[in-house]
C-alpha positions as CSV (number, residue, x, y, z in Angstrom):
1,X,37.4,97.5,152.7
2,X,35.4,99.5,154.7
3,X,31.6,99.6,154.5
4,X,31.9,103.4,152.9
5,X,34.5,102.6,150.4
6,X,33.7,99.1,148.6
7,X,36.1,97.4,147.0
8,X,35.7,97.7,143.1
9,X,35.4,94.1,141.3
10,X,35.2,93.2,138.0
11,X,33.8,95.6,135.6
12,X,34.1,98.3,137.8
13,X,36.8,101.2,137.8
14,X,38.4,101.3,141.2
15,X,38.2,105.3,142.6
16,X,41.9,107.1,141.9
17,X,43.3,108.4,145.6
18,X,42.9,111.6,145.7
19,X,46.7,112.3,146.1
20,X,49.7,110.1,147.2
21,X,51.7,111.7,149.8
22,X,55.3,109.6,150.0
23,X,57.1,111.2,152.1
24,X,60.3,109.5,152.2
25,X,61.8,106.2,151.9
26,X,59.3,104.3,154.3
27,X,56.2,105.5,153.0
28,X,57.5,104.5,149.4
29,X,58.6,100.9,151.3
30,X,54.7,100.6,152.4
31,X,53.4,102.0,149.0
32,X,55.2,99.2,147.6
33,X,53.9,96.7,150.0
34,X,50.8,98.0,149.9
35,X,49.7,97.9,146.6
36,X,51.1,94.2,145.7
37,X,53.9,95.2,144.0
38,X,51.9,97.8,142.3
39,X,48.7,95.3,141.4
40,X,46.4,97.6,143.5
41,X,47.1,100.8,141.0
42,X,45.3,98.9,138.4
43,X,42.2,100.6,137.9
44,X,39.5,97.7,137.9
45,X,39.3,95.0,140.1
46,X,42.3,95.8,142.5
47,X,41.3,93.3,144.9
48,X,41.7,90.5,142.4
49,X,44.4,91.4,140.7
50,X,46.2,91.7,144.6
51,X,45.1,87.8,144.7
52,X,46.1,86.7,141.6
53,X,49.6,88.2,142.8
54,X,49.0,86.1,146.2
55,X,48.9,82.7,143.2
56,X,51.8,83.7,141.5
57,X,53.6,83.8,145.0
58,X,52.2,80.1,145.8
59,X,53.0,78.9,142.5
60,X,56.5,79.9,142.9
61,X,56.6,78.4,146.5
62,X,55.2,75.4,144.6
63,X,57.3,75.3,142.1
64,X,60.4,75.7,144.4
65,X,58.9,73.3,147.3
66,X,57.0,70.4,145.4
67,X,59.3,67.8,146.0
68,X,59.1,68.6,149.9
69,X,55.5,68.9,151.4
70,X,56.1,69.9,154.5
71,X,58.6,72.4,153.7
72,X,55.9,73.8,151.1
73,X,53.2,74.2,153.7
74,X,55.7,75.3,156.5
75,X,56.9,77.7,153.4
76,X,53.1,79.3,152.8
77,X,52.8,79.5,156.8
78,X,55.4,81.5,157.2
79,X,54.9,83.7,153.9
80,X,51.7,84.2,154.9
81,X,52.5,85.4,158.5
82,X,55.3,87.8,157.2
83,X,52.9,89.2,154.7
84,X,50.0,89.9,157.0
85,X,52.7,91.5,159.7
86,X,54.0,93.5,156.8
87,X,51.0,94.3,155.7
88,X,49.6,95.5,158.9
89,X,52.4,98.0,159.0
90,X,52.2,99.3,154.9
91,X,48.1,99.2,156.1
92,X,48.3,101.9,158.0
93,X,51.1,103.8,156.2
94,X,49.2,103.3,153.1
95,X,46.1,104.8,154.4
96,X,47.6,107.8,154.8
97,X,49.5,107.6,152.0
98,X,46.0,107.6,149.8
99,X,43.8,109.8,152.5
100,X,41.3,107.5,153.3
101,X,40.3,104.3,154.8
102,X,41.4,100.7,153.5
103,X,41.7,102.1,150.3
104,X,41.2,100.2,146.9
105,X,44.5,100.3,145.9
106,X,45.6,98.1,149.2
107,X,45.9,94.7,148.0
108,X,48.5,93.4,150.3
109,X,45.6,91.7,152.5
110,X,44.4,89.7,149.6
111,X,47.8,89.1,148.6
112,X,48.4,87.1,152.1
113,X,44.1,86.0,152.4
114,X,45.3,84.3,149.0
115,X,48.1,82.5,150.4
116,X,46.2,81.3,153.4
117,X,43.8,79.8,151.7
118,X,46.4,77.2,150.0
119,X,47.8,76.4,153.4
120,X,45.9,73.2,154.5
121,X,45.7,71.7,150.8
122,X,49.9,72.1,150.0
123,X,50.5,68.3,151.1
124,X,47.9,67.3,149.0
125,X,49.1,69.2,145.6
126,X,52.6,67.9,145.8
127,X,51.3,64.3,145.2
128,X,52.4,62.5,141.8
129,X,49.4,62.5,140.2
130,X,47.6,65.6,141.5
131,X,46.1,68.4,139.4
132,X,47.4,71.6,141.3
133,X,46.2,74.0,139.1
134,X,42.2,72.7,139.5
135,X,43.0,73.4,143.2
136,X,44.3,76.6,142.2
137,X,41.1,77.8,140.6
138,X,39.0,76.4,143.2
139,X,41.0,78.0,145.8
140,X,41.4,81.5,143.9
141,X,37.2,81.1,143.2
142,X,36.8,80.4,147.0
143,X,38.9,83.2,148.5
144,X,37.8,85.9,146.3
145,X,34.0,85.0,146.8
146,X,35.1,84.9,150.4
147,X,36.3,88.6,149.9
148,X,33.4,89.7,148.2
149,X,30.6,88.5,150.2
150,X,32.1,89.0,153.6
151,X,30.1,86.3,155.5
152,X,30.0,86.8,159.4
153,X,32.4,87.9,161.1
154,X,34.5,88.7,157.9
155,X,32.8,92.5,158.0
156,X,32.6,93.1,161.3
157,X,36.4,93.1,160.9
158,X,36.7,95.8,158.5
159,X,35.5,97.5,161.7
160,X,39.1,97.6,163.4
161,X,41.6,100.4,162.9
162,X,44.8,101.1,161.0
163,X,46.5,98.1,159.2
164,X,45.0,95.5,161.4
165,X,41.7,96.8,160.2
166,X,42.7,96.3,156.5
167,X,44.1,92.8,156.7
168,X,41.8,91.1,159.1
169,X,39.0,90.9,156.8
170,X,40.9,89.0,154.0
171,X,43.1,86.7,157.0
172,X,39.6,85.3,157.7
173,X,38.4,84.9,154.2
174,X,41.5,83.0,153.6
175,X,40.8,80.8,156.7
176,X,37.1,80.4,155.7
177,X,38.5,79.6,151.8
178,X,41.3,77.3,153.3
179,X,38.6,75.3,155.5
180,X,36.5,74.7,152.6
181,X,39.3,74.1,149.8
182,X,40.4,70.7,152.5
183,X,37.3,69.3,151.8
184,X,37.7,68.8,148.2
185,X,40.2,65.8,148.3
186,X,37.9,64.2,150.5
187,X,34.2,65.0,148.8
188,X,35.7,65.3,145.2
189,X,39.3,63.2,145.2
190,X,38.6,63.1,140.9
191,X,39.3,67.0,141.4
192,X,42.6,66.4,142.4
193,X,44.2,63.2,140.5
């Protein structure tokens, strides 16, 4: 989001685009994209709803994938990458789409941020014992107060233009989430069996 349009959270009523301009079957492609599926029309919170629709797309790579581990994090890898290039493109068709900036209703970047931030743990989840929906919370918790916040460099990102400008930001937070959700089957191993 960019510093002039916030992002609205919970408890808050996201700002309705002015218009929506589709203008053929692309533009209603990227709309699609854009908005998650169509989580980022939801008038509060847009931002999480767009990562609780990133969970349900781990959980069903999770539920598909738990029996292989490396396919599950090879799996989130490559979803990840193919939602952030997608999402680069709808970015910038969506921006237009809604006349203005990295608008609220974009939620494909938290959609992939979400993703991301599951990428380093996957091996871990898929063991016999392991708790995958504590990890999920934690995980979900962790990227969103990534997204929020916006510690350095995450807002100096918002900064670039077009689509790579809108999923930058939430790419990082779902490193920075990632980085910190590894740590938790080391510092807290109870959290996980």
């Amino acid at each position: 989001m960019s510093s002039d349009q916030p992002e609205p959270e919970l408890g808050q009523i996201a700002k309705p685009p002015k218009k929506v301009k589709l203008t053929g079957p692309a533009d209603a492609l990227a709309f699609v994209i854009a908005t998650g599926g169509g989580a980022g029309m939801i008038p509060f919170a847009p931002g999480t709803f767009g990562s609780l629709v990133g969970l349900a797309v781990f959980y069903a790579l999770f539920a598909q994938l738990r029996a292989m581990p490396h396919l599950l994090q090879s799996g989130l890898l490559a979803a990840s990458v193919i939602l952030s290039a997608a999402g680069i493109w709808a970015g910038a068709r969506a921006e237009r789409i809604f006349s203005r900036k990295d608008a609220g209703q974009i939620v494909i970047d938290e959609v992939a941020g979400q993703l991301i931030s599951f990428s380093l743990v996957a091996p871990y989840l898929v063991a016999a014992a392991s708790r995958p929906s504590l990890m999920m919370v934690i995980g979900f918790l962790l990227f969103r107060a990534f997204d929020i916040f916006k510690p350095y460099p995450i807002r100096r990102l918002e900064a670039l233009g077009g689509g790579l400008g809108v999923m930058a930001d939430d790419i990082l937070a779902g490193i920075y989430a990632a980085i910190l959700l590894s740590f938790v089957p080391l510092v807290a191993p109870q959290l996980l069996y």
